[in-house]
C-alpha positions in Angstrom: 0.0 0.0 0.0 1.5 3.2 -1.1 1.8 6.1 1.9 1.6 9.6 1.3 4.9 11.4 1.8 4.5 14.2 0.0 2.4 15.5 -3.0 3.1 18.4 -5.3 0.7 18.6 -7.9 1.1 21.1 -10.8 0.0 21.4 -14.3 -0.4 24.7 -16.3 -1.3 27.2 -13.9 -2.8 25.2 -11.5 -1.4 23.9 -8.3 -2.3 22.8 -4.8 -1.0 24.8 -2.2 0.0 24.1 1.1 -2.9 24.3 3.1 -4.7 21.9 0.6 -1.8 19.4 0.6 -2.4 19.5 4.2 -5.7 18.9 4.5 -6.0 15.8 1.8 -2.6 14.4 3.5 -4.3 14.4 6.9 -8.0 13.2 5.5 -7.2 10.9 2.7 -10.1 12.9 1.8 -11.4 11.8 -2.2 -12.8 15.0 -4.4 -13.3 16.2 -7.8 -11.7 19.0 -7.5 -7.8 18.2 -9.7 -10.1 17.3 -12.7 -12.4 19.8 -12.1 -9.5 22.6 -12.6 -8.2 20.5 -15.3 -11.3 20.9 -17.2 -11.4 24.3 -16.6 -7.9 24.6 -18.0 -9.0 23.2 -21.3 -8.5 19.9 -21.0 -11.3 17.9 -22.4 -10.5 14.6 -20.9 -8.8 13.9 -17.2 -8.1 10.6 -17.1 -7.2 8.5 -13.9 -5.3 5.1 -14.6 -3.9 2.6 -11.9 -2.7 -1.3 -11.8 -3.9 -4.7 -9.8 -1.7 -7.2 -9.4 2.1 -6.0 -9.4 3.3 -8.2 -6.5 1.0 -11.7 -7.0 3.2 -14.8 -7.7 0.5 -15.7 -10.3 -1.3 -14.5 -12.5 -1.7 -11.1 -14.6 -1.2 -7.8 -14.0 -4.2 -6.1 -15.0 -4.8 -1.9 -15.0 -7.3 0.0 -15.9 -7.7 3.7 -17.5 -11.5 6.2 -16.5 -12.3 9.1 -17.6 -15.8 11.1 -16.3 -18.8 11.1 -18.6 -20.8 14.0 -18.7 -24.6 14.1 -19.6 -24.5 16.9 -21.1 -21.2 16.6 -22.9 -19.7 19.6 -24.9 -17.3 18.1 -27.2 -15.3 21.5 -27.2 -15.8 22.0 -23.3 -15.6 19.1 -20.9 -16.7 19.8 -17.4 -18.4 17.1 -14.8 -21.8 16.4 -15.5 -24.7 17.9 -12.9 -24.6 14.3 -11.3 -21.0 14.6 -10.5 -21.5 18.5 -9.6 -24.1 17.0 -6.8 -21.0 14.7 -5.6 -19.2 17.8 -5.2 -21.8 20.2 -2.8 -23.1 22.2 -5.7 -26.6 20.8 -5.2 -29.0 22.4 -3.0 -31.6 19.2 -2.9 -31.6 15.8 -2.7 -34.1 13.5 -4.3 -34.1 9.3 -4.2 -32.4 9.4 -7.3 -29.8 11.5 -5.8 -29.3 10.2 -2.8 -28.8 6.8 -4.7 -26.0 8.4 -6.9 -24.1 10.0 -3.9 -24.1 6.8 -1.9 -22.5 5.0 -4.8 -20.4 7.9 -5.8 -18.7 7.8 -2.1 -18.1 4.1 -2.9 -15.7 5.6 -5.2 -12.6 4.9 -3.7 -9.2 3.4 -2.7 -10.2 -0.2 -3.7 -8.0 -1.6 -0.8 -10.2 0.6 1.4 -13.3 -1.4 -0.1 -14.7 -5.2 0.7 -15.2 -6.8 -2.5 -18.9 -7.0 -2.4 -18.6 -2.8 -2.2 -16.1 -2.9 -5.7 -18.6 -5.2 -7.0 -21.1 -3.0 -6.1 -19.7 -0.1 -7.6 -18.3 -1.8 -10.7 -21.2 -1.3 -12.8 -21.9 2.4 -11.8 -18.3 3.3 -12.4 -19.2 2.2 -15.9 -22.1 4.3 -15.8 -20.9 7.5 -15.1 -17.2 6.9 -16.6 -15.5 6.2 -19.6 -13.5 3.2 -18.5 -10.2 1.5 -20.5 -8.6 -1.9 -19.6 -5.2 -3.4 -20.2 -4.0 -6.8 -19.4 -0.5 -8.3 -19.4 -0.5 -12.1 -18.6 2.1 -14.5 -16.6 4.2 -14.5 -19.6 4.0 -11.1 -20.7 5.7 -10.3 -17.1 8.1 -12.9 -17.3 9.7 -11.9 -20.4 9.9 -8.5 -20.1 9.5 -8.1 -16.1 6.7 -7.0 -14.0 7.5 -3.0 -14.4 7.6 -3.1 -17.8 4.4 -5.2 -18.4 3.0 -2.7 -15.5 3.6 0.0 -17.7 2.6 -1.9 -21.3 -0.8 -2.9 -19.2 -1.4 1.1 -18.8 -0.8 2.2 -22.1 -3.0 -0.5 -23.2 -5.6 0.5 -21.2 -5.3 4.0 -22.2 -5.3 3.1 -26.0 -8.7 0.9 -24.9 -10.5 3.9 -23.0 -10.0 6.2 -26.0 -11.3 3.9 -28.2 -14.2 3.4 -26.5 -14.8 7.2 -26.2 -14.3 7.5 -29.7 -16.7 5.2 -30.8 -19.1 6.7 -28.8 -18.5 10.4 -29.3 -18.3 9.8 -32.9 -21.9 8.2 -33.0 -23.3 10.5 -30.4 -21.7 14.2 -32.2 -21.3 13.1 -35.7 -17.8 14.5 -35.4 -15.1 12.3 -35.8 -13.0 14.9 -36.7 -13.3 16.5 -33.1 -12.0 13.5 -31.5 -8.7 12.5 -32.7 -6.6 15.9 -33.6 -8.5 18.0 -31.5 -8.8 16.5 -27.9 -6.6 17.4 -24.9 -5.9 14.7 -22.6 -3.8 14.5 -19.4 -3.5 11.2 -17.3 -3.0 10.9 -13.8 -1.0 7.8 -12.8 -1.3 6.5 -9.4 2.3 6.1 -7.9 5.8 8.2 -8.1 6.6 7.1 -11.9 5.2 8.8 -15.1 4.2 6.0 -17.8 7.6 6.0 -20.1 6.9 7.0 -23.8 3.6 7.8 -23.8 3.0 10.9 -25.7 0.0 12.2 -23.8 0.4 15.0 -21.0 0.6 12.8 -17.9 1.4 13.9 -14.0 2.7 10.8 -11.3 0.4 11.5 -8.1 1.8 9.8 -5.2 -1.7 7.7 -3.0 -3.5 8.9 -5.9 -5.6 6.5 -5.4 -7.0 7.9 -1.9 -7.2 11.7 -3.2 -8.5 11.5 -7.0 -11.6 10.4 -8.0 -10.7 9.1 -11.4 -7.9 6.8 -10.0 -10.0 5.7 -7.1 -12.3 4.2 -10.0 -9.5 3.0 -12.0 -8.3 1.2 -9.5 -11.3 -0.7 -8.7 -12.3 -1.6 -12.5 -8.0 -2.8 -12.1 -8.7 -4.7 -8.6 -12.4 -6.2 -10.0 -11.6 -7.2 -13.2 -8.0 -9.0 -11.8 -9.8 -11.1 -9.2 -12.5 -12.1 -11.8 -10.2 -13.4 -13.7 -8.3 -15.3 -10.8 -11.5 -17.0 -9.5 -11.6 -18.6 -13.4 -8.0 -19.5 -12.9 -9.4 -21.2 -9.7 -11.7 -23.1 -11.5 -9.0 -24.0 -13.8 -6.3 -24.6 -10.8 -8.2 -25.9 -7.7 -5.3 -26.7 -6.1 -4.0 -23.5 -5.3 -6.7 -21.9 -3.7 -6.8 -18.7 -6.2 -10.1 -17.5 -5.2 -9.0 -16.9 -1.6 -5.7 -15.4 -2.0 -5.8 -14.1 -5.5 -1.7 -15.1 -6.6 -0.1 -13.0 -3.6 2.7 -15.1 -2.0 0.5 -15.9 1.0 0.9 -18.7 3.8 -1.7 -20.9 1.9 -0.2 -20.0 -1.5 3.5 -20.8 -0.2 1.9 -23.9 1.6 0.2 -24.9 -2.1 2.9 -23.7 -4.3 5.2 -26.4 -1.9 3.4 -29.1 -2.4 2.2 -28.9 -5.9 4.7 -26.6 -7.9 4.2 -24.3 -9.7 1.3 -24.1 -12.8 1.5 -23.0 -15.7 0.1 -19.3 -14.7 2.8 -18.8 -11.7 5.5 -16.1 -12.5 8.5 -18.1 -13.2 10.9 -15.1 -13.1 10.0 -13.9 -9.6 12.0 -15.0 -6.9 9.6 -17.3 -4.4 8.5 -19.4 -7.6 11.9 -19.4 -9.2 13.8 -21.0 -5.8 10.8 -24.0 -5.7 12.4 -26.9 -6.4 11.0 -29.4 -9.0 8.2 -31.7 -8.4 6.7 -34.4 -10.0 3.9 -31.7 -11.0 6.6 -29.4 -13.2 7.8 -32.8 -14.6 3.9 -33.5 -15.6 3.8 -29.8 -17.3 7.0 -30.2 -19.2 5.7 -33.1 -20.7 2.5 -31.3 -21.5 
C-alpha cells in the first residue's frame, strides 16, 4: 500500500497549495476537485489510470484507465456532469435518485479501502458514469519482459482501450469524428511516483492517488475487479491452489500450495519465491504437457 509522503501537484497554472496538501494528507479525503481545474484549463478529458496485481506470484497484472462522462457533454468544453456536480456540494436538494447516486459515488474509492462485495457494487456504476479502459498483461508477458515493464505496457494498453471506447461513442453521439482524434486534450494521472515512459500524452505521477482523485480511485477498482475475476476462473482451472481466496499473492496458503504442488503454468517463473521452488513431479507432468 503506497503512503503519502509528499504530493506536489502542478499542471499549467494550476497547483495545490500548502494548506490543501495538508488537508487531503491528513484526511485521505477523495474529491473532484484536480479534474475539475483541469477541465477548466481546457483539458477535455482527465483521465485516472492505476494497476492490480504488481506483486502476486501468479497470475496477470491487470490496469485499468476512467475518464468522467458528462450528460451533457460539450465536445469542445468538458466539465463534470450535474450528477457529478451533486458529488461535489453544488446541489441544493436531494431527491431518491440523488441520494442513490451520492451513496454510490462515495463508494468511489481506494479499492484496498473497499470489501469486495462494495467494488462489486460499484463496478457497474463506475461504468455508468465513466469512460472506462482496460489493459492486461499475462504470466508471460511479465516474465519476459518483467513486471515493471508489463505494468507500464498494461497502462498504455488501457489508455489506448478507454480512447477507443470514447471515440466510438463520441463519434456516433456528435457526428464529429473529426473532433476527437486531432482536437482532444488529454492528461492522465497515474497513481504512484513514476510517469508511464513513452507515452506521448500529458501525464502527471500523483503519489496515494488512489485515496485523493476520484478518477484513479475508480481506475483502480475496474483494475482490482476485473484481476480477481479473472483469478477465480484461474481457480476453476487450478483448484489446487486456492486462487479464489488469496488471489496469486505469495501468501501462507499460497506458499503452503505452491510447496506441495509446484508451480502451474500461470505462476511467475521469473519472480524469486516461484523461481527458488524446487522441482516436483507436477513441473515434470507440465514439461511433458
Amino acid at each position: 500500500m503506497l503512503t503519502i509522503i509528499a504530493i506536489a501537484i502542478k499542471v499549467s497554472k494550476y497547483t495545490l497549495n500548502d494548506v490543501q496538501i495538508k488537508r487531503m494528507k491528513k484526511s485521505y479525503n477523495l474529491s473532484f476537485e484536480l479534474e475539475r481545474n483541469l477541465a477548466q484549463q481546457g483539458f477535455d478529458f482527465v483521465i485516472g489510470i492505476d494497476e492490480a496485481g504488481r506483486g502476486p506470484l501468479a497470475g496477470p497484472v491487470v490496469a485499468a484507465a476512467a475518464a468522467l462522462k458528462s450528460e451533457t457533454r460539450n465536445p469542445k468544453s468538458e466539465t463534470p456532469s450535474s450528477r457529478a456536480g451533486l458529488a461535489t456540494g453544488q446541489a441544493n436538494s436531494k431527491s431518491q435518485d440523488q441520494k442513490i447516486f451520492l451513496k454510490n459515488w462515495d463508494l468511489i474509492r481506494d479499492s484496498k479501502k473497499l470489501s469486495a462485495k462494495q467494488r462489486e457494487k460499484v463496478f457497474d456504476f463506475i461504468h455508468e458514469h465513466f469512460y472506462v479502459g482496460v489493459g492486461i498483461c499475462d504470466h508471460k508477458t511479465i516474465d519476459r519482459i518483467n513486471i515493471l515493464q508489463a505494468t507500464y505496457l498494461a497502462m498504455k494498453k488501457a489508455i489506448a482501450d478507454l480512447k477507443s471506447r470514447m471515440y466510438k461513442v463520441l463519434s456516433s453521439k456528435y457526428k464529429n469524428k473529426k473532433y476527437i482524434i486531432p482536437d482532444t486534450k488529454y492528461i492522465i494521472l497515474v497513481d504512484g511516483n513514476k510517469k508511464i515512459p513513452n507515452l506521448s500524452l500529458e501525464q502527471k505521477a500523483i503519489v496515494g492517488g488512489d485515496k485523493i482523485v476520484k478518477s484513479i480511485s475508480a481506475a483502480s477498482i475496474i483494475a482490482k475487479v476485473t484481476r480477481d475475476r479473472i483469478m477465480l476462473e484461474m481457480h476453476a482451472k487450478y483448484p489446487e491452489y486456492n486462487f479464489a481466496k488469496h488471489k496469486g499473492y505469495g501468501t501462507k496458503l499460497h506458499m503452503e500450495k505452491l510447496k506441495k504442488h509446484g508451480p502451474c503454468p500461470i505462476h511467475r517463473k521469473s519472480f524469486h519465491s516461484v523461481k527458488i521452488l524446487p522441482k516436483t513431479a507436477f513441473n515434470a507432468k507440465l514439461k511433458i504437457l
